[in-house]
C-alpha positions in Angstrom: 5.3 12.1 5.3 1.9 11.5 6.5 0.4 8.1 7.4 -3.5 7.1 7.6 -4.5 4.1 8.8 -8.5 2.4 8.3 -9.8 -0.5 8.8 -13.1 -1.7 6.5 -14.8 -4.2 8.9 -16.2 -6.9 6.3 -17.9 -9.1 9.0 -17.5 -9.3 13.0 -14.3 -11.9 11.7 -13.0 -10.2 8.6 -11.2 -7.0 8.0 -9.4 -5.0 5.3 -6.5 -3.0 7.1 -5.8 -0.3 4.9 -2.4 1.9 4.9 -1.9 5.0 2.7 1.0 7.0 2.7 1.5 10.0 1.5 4.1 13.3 0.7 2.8 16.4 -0.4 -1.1 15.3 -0.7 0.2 12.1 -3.1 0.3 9.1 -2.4 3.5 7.3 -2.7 2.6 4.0 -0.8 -0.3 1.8 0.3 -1.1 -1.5 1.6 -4.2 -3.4 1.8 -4.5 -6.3 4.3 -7.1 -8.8 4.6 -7.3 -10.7 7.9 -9.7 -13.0 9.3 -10.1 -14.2 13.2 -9.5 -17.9 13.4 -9.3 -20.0 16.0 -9.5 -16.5 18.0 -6.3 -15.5 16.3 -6.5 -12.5 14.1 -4.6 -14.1 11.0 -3.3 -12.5 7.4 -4.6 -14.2 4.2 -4.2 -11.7 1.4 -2.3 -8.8 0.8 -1.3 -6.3 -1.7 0.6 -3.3 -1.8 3.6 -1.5 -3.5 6.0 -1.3 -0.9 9.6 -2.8 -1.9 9.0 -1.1 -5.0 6.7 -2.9 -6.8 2.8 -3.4 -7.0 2.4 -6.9 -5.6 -0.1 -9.7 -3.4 0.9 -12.3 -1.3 -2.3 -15.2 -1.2 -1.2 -16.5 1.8 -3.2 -19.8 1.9 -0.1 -20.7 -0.8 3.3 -18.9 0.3 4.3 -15.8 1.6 6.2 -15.1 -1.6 5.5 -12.0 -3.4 3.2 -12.7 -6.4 4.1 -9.3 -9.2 1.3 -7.0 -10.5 2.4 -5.6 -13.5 -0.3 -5.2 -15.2 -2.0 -2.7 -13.0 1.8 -1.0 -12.2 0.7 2.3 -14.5 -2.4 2.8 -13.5 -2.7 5.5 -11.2 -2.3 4.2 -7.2 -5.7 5.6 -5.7 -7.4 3.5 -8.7 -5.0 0.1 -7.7 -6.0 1.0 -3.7 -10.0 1.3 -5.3 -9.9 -1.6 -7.4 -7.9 -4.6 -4.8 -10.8 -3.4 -1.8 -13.1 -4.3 -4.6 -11.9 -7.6 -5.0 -10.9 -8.3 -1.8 -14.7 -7.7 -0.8 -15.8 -9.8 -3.8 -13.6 -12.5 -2.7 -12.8 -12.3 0.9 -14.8 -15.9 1.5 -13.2 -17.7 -1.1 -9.5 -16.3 -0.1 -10.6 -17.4 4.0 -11.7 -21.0 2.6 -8.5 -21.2 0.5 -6.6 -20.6 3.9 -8.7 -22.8 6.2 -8.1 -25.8 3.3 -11.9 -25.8 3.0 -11.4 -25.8 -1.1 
């Protein structure tokens, strides 16, 4: 099994930590973290990934509680991986201001 690890700095205070797994050049699991530095404490707001089995997110700001993705379950996992940076860059503010209480 072979494990890659990025990180896709957003701004000096926001990152997406990226985790791809993979066996035999496919990729079986992945997980997509977006964390912010508050208060000088690196801290998780969002996340999504397949691991326990299913494609999920967890929006932090609300619970930790796995929130299901079945919609997007078929679709092939390098799209899923392509499509949740997207959003996470499209809405990386709102998720931080959701977290802070700002909204």
């Amino acid at each position: 099994m072979k494990v890659e690890k990025y990180a896709r700095w957003l701004t000096n205070d926001d990152i997406i930590d990226i985790t791809i797994i993979s066996e035999k050049n496919k990729i079986k699991k992945f997980a997509l973290n977006y964390r912010a530095l508050i208060k000088s404490v690196w801290t998780e707001i969002y996340r999504v990934d397949n691991y326990h089995g299913f494609l999920h997110e967890q929006r932090f700001w609300r619970s930790a509680e796995p929130i299901r993705l079945d919609s997007d379950y078929y679709l092939p996992i390098s799209i899923i991986i392509n499509k949740y940076i997207k959003i996470i860059m499209s809405n990386y503010q709102t998720y931080r201001e959701l977290y802070e209480g700002k909204k």
